[in-house]
N, C-alpha and C positions, 0 to 999 in steps of 0.2 A: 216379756214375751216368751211365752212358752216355747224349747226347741222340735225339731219335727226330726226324726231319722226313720230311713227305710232302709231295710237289709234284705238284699235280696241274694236268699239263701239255697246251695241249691239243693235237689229235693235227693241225694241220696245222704245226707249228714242228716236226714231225717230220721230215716230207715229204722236208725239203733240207736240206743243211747250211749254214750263215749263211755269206753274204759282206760282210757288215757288221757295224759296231755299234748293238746298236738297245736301246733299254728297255724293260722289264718292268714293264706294270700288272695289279693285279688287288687281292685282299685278301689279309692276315696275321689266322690265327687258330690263335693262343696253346693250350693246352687248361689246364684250370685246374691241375694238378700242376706247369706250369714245362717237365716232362720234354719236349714233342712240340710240336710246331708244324706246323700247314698251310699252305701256301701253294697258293693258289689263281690262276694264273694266266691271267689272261684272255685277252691280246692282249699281241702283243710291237710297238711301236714305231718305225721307223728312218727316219720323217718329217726331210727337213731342215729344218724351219719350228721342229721343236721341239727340236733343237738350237742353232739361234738364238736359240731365246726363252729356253731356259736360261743361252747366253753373256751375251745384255742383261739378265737377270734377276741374272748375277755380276756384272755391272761395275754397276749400282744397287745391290746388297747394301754392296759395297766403298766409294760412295761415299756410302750411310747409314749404315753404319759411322766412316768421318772423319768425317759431323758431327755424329754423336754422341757424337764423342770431344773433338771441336769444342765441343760443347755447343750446338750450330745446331739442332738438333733432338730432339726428343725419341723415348724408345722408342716411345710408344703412338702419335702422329700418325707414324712410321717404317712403322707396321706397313700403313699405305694404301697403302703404293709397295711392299709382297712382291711375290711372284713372279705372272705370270699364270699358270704351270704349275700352281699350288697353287689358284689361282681357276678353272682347267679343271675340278682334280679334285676341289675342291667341289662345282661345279653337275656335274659328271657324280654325283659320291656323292647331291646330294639329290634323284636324278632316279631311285634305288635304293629297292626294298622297305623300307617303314621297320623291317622285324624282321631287315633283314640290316644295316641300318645301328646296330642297338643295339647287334650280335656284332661286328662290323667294320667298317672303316673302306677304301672305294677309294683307294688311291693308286697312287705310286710302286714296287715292287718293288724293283727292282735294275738291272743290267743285262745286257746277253749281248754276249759279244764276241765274234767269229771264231775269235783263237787266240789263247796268250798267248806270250811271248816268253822267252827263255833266262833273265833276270833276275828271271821273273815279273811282268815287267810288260805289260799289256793292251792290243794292239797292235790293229792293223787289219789285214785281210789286204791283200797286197802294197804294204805300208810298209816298210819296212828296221829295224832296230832302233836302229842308228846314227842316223836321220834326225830321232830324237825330241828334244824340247827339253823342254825345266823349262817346268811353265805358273808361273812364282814370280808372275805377275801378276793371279793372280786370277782370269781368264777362263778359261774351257771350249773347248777346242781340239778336240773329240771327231771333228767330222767331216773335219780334218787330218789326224788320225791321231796325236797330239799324247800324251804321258804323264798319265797320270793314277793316275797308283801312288806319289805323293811327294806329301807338304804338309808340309813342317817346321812342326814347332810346334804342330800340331793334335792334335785327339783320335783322330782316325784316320789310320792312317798308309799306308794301303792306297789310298789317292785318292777311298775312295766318299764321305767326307765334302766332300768340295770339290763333289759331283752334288745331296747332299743339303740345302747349303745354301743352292741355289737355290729348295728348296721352301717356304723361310721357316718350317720347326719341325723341334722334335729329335724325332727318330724312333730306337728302340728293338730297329730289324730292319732288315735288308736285305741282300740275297742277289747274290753275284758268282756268274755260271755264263759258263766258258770253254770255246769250242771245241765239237768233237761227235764223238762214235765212233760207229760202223758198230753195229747192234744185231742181231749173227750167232744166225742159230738162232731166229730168231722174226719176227713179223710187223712188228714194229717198226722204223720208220728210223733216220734220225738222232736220237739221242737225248745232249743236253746234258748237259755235266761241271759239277757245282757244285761251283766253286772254295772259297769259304770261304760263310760268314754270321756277320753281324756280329747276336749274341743277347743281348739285354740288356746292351751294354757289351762281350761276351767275342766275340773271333772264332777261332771254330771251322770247323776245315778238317776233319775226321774225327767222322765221326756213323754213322748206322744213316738211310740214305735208302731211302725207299719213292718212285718216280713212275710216278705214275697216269697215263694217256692216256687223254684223253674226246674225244669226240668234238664239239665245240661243238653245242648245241642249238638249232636255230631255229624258228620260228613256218611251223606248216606242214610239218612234216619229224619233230622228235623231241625229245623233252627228258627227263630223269630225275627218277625219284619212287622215295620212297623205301616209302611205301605203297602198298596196293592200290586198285583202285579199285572194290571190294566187302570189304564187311566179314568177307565168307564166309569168306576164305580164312584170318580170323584164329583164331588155335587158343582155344577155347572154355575157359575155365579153371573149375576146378571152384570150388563156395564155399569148399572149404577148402583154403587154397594150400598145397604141401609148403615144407620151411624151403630148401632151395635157392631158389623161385620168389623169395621174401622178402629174401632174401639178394642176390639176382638185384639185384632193386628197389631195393636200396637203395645197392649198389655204385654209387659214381660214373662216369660212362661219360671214356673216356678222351680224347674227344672228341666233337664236336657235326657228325655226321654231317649231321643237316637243312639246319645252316647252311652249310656245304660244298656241299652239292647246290643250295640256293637261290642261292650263290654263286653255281656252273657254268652254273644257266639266267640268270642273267644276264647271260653274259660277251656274248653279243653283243651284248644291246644296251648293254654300258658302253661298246664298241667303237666302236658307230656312233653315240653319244651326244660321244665324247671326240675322234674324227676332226669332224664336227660343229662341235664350239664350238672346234679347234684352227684349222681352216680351213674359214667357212661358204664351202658352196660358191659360187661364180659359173657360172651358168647361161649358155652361147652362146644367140643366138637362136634356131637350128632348135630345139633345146630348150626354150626357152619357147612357142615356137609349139604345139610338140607337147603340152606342158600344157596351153596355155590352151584347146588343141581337147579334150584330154581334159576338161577341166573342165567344160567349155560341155556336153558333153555328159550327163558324171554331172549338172550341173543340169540341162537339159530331162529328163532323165530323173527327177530327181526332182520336178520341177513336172508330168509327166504323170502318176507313181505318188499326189503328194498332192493333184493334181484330183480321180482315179478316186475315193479312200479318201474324199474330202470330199461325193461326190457320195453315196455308200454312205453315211456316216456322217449324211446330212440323213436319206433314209430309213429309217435306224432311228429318227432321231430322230421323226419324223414317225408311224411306226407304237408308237413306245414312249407318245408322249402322248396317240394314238388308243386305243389298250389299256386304257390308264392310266382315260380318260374314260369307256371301260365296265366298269370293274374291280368295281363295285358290283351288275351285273346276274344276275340267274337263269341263263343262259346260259351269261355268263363264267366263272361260279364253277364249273357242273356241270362245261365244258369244261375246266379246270385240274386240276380233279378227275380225269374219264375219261382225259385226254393228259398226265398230269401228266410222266414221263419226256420227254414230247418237248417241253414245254416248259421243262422246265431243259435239256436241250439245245440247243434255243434260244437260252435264255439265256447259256448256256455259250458258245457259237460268237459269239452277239454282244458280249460282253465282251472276247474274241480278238481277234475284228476291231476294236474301239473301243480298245483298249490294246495292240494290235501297235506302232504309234510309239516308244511308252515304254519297251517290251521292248531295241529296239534304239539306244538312248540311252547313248551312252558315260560312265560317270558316274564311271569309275572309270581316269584315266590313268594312277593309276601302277604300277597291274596290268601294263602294257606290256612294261615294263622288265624281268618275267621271264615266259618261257617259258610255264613252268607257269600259273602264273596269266593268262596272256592267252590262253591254249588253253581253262581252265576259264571265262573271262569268253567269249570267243566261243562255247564250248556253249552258254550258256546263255542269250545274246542272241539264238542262231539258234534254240531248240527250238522255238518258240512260233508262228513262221512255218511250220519244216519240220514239225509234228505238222498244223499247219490244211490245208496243202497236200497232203499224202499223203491225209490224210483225206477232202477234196473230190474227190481222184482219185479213190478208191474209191467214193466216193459217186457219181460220172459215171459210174463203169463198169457199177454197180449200176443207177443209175435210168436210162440209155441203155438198156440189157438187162431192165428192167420196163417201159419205155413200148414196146419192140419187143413186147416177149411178153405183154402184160397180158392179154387175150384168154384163150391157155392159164393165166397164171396162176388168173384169175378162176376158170376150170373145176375147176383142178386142188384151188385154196383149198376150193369150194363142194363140190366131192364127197368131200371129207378131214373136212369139218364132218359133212356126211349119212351116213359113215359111220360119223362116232365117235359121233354122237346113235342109228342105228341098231343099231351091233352093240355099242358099248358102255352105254350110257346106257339106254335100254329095255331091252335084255338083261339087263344086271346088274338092273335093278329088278324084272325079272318072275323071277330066278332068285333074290331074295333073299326075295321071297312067296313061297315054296318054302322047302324046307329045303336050304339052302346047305353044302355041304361036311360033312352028316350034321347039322346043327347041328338039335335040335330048338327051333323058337321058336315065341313064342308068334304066333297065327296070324291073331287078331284086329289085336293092334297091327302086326303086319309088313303086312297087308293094307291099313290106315290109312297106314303111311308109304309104302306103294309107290305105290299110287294118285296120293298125293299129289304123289307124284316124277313118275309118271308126265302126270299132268294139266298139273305146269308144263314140263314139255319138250315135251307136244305145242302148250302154249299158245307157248311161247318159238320151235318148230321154224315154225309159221305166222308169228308175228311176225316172222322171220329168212326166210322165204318173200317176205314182200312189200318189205321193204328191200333186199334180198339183190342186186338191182341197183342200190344206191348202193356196193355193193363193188369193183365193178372202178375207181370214180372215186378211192377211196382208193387203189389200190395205183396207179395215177398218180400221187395225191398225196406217195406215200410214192416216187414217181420221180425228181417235181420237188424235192420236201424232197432226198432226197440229191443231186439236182445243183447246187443252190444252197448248201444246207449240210455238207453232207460225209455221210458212211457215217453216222456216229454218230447222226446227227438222223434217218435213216432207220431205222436199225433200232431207236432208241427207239419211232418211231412203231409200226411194227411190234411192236414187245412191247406198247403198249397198245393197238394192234385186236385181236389174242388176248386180252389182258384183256376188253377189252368181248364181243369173241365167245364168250368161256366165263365170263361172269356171271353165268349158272344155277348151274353147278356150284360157282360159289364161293358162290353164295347156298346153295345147298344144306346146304353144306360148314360154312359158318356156320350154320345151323339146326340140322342135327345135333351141330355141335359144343355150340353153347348146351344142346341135350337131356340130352348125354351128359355134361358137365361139372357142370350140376344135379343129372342123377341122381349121380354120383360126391360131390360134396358134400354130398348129404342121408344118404348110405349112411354119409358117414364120419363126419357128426352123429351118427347114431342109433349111430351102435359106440361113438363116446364117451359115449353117455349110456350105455349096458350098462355101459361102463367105470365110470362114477361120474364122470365126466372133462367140463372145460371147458374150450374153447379161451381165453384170455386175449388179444384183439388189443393190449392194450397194452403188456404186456411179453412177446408174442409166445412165449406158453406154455403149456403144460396144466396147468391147476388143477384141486384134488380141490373136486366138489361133490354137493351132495346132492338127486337128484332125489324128487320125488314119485309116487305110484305112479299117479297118471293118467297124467300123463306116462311111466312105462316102459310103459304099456299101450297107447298112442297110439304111440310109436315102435315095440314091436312088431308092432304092425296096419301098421304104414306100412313097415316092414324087410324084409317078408317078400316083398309085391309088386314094389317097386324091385328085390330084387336077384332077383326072378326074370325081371325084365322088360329087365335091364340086359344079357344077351346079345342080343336083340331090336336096343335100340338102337343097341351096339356093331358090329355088321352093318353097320348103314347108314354107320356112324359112320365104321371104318375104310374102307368101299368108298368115298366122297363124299370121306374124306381122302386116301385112293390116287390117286383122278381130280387132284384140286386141287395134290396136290403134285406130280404128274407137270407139269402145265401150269404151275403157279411153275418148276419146274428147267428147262423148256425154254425159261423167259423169262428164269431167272437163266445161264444159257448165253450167251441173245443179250448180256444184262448185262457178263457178265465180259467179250464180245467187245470190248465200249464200251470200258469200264474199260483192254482193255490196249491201244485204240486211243491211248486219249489217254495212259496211262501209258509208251507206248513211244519210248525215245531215235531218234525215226527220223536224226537228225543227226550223232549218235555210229557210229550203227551203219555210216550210207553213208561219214562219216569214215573206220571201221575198215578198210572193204571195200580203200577208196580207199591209205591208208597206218596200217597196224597200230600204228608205231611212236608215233604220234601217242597212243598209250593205253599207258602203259610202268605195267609192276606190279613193283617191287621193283628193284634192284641186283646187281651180282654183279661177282667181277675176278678176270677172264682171265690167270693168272702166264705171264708170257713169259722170262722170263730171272733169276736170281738168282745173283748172284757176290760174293766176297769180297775184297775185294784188303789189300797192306799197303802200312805208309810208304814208300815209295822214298826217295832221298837225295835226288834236286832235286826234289821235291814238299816233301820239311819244308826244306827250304833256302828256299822259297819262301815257304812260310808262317813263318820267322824273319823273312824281309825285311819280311813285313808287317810284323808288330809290331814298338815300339818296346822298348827296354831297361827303359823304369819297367813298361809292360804287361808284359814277362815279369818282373821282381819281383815285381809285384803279383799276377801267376797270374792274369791276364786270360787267355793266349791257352790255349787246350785242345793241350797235347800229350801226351795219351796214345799210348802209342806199340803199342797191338794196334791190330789192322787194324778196316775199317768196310765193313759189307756192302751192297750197294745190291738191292733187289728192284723190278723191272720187271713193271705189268701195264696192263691194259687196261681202262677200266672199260665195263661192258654194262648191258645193260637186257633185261626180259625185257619181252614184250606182254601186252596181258590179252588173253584170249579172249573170243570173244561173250556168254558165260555171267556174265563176271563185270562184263560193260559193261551188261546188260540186266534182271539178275536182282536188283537191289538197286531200282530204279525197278519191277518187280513185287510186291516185298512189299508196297507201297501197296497195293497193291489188297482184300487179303487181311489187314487188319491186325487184326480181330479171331475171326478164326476160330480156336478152338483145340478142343482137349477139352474143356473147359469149356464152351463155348461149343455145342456138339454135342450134350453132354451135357444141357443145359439147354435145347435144343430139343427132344428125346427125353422128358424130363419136359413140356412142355408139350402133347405130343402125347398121353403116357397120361392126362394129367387132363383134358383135352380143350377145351385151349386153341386157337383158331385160328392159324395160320400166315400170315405176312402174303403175299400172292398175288405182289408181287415185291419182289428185293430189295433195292431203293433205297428203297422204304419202311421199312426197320427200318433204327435210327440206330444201331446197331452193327455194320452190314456193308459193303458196297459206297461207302459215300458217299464215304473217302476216296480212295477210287479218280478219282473226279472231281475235274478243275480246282477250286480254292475259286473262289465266288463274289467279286466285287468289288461297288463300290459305280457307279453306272450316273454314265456321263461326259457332264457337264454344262456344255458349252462352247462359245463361239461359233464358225462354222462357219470364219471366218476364221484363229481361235485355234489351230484342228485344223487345220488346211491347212498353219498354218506348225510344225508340229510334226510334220505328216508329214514335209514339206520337210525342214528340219532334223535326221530320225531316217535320211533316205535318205544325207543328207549327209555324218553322222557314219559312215556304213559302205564311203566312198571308201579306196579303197585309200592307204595312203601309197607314197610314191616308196622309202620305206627301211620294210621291214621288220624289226624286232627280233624 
């Protein structure tokens, strides 16, 4: 069975063609059949520091090896003088996703050479081929130009074992890629010849290669994901899956795509993590000066931002134990009551500002180290600032533009009220004493309810005569509420002055409802007693029983007036529900506004404007090139050299002799659209509206249940559309100050970004 390998390379080793020797790090990932192998290449190498440390890391190997042969020493205390290369790419590996570190392991790769030579052996460009010598001493000559294609006596005869055993362990993979060809007829450059790979033991020059060109991902620019970033786009499966879906499922995948990608967004920063610990830097002076003046400054600037926050945070504290000390009062209670919306936004906005610090608290380093995950940890460190700050601008713009204009407001509020109390509210009640839309009613009781309607709106329209100038203080109020608190607190405020301003007709609304839900319950008494029938509340049932005939003489006398009298009530009943629910919908309107105030990614969204690719939805690979070639005579000429006489006995080295196809592409990323960055953070809002839900308001309307007037009073609707509440921050002033400090702190930029 033919082997399968993909190399996913990334696309600036493309750029040029190498004029050196340099190595290859990144991960090997295996797939579980044996058959295919990944390699993920992060960064290629051609530091001379680390050429050095591999040569002194040989001549230490060779001289723990004599005295362990010595007997001077032993294996286990040997193992303290391995390699520093091997102790680089440990602290670079545990500075890695822990879920990329269970799949794989950072190291070593291979290496990449310029060209190779007549002989097949791996040269340097403009070395000579003659000029090489036998390294028989054990040391690493690489940056000479030195042979590394010979070790008598070894397990590998190809040179890479005398690279590998500077890493201090046996390794199972590693990959020789020589030279570079021209990649005609596509976008691609230079692109690298994989000489052999050494695969579990066998080394195999002829395989079926796939390389991938990625683009490196960094922080601020773009990274790959293999999901979307709304659920939407996922295809909805029915409850009963067909036998392909199942089949689908259970099929083993040929590989571990996630771990691959999680790979790729790491590669930079294994890059700037392995450059780092190989050589920390040394900073000249102009360069530290220019830090330390940066630094000086992110601090005063964070000792001004967690003065300001400290001063803010005394006075809540100050007005929350004021509150607190009248929380028990008639007053208190009524006003919780009538402003209840505006005081959980209130509360809402000052939880925000009490727990912005902790929002922007790094608590998770090693998110860093990919891509993806420190794009999703900065979202969601910055929403919490960028949702309060959009929100306080709108609120400026709004309460700027009501302290200018309050005057016509006032007018315009006060003649909107006079007309609807005018043409609707008296109108309707003098045309429901009447016979309304043909309806014959009774003339007594509709005269009794009109009246009545009518007497408490004239009493309600005077009372609203002589307050009627503490209104325009409100809609000030509700100018300064939004320039201190944002939009949201303002227009809460404003949905409960409409409440209180159409209080009548809610009261109404509840009176007749109470009427009309009695009469409907007595009517549906007396039907079941006709029936012979009991309702059961205990097991929530109709039971047969046996009335007496006073009683069916009593419910007849009483059946016959209810239901002639029940179109009467129904009148009022629907018209006072009409009014009431109009004024809920235009308050559940301002609601929803709330609702997607605060549910909106304003952070994501100015991200997307700013760089699209920062929101990547799915994968895809671009085919550039696919070619087939066969063995040529000094290609297997070469690859005999490698191998020794016992590995072709043994049938180590692969030589089949059909040819081996290489396929060349590119890999891409699609963007999400606004739709699918915005539209998953809206379902909040709306999380229990359905049919059901509809339908079971519609029943509470025909039996003549009231409607609650807005709707963040019903615990089924709108609530989670808003922030959750928190527990109130109890902490000395000093405590918060250095926690502001501290959260400004943590959002300095570093000098290296990953």
């Amino acid at each position: 069975m033919r082997r399968k390998c993909r190399i996913w390379l990334p696309a600036h080793l493309s750029t040029a063609k190498p004029q050196s020797f340099t190595f290859l790090f990144g991960w090997f990932m295996p797939s579980s059949s044996s058959a295919s192998l990944d390699i993920v290449i992060a960064f290629a190498c051609a530091d001379p520091s680390l050429f050095s440390v591999l040569q002194e890391t040989l001549v230490i190997l060779k001289f723990l090896e004599d005295a362990i042969l010595r007997g001077c020493l032993t294996l286990k205390k040997s193992l303290g003088y391995f390699s520093n290369v091997s102790g680089i790419l440990r602290e670079t590996n545990g500075k890695m996703p822990v879920s990329l570190q269970e799949k794989s392991v950072f190291c070593m790769l291979g290496c990449y050479a310029a060209d190779l030579g007549r002989n097949g052996r791996l040269v340097r460009v403009g070395m000579a081929e003659n000029d090489h010598s036998n390294s028989a001493d054990g040391n690493l000559h690489l940056p000479s130009g030195h042979d590394v294609s010979k070790e008598k006596g070894r397990h590998w005869s190809c040179g890479c074992h005398k690279i590998d055993r500077s890493l201090g362990q046996c390794r199972n993979y590693w990959i020789q890629l020589c030279g570079s060809h021209k990649c005609s007829g596509c976008k691609l450059g230079w692109i690298p010849e994989l000489h052999h790979i050494h695969w579990d033991g066998q080394i195999l020059s002829y395989f079926d290669l796939h390389v991938i060109v990625y683009e490196t991902p960094r922080f601020g620019d773009h990274h790959f994901s293999v999901g979307f970033w709304s659920s939407s786009q996922e295809m909805e499966i029915p409850l009963k899956k067909p036998k392909w879906i199942e089949g689908l499922l259970q099929k083993q995948a040929l590989f571990d795509l996630d771990t691959v990608i999680l790979a790729i967004n790491c590669a930079n920063a294994a890059k700037l993590i392995f450059e780092e610990v190989l050589h920390p830097e040394k900073s000249t002076i102009p360069i530290r000066i220019k830090r330390m003046f940066a630094t000086s400054l992110w601090k005063l600037l964070a000792i001004f931002i967690a003065s300001l926050s400290t001063s803010i945070y005394f006075i809540l504290q100050f007005l929350h134990t004021l509150f607190n000390l009248g929380s028990q009062s008639c007053i208190w209670i009524a006003s919780t009551k009538l402003f209840n919306n505006t005081w959980k936004n209130i509360r809402i906005r000052s939880y925000q500002i009490l727990y912005w610090p902790i929002s922007l608290q790094n608590n998770c380093l090693r998110s860093a180290s990919c891509v993806e995950f420190a794009e999703k940890a900065a979202l969601h460190k910055h929403a919490l600032w960028s949702s309060v700050i959009v929100d306080v601008l709108l609120g400026n713009f709004l309460g700027i533009a009501l302290l200018f204009y309050a005057e016509s407001a006032y007018l315009w509020v006060s003649n909107f009220s006079k007309d609807i109390t005018d043409s609707f509210l008296r109108t309707g009640c003098a045309w429901l004493m009447r016979i309304p839309a043909g309806f014959k009613l009774n003339t007594e009781l509709a005269g009794v309810l009109g009246m009545i309607s009518l007497n408490a709106i004239q009493t309600w329209s005077t009372l609203w005569f002589f307050v009627g100038f503490l209104f325009i203080y409100i809609i000030k109020g509700s100018a300064v509420s939004g320039i201190l608190f944002g939009f949201s607190t303002a227009a809460a405020l404003i949905i409960d002055m409409v409440s209180v301003a159409t209080m009548h007709v809610w009261t109404f609304h509840m009176l007749f409802s109470f009427l009309y839900s009695q009469q409907i319950h007595a009517l549906a008494t007396f039907w079941r007693l006709f029936r012979g029938q009991k309702w059961n509340p205990l097991r929530q049932r109709l039971d047969s029983y046996d009335y007496t005939v006073e009683q069916h003489i009593v419910g007849s006398l009483l059946f016959t007036p209810l239901l002639l009298l029940l179109p009467t009530t129904s009148v009022f009943y629907i018209f006072f529900t009409i009014m009431s629910t109009t004024i809920s919908f235009l308050c559940m309107l301002i609601e929803v506004v709330i609702a997607v105030m605060h549910a909106t990614p304003f952070a994501k969204i100015f991200l997307w404007l700013l760089t699209p690719r920062r929101f990547p939805c799915g994968i895809w690979l671009e085919i550039s090139n696919c070619q087939r070639y066969e063995i040529h005579s000094s290609r297997s000429g070469c690859v005999n050299k490698f191998a020794s006489s016992s590995e072709m006995s043994r049938g180590k080295l692969d030589t089949s002799r059909s040819g081996s196809s290489i396929l060349l592409s590119v890999l891409s990323s699609n963007s999400s659209n606004i739709g699918q960055i915005v539209l998953p953070h809206f379902r909040k809002v709306f999380p229990a509206v359905s049919r059901s839900s509809v339908a079971s308001s519609a029943y509470e309307v025909i039996i003549g249940r009231s409607l609650p007037s807005t709707l963040f009073s019903n615990q089924s609707a709108l609530r989670t559309g808003l922030p959750s509440e928190v527990p109130w921050m109890s902490i000395s002033c000093k405590e918060y100050w250095r926690l502001c400090h501290d959260a400004i702190l943590a959002c300095k930029p570093d000098d290296k970004s990953h």
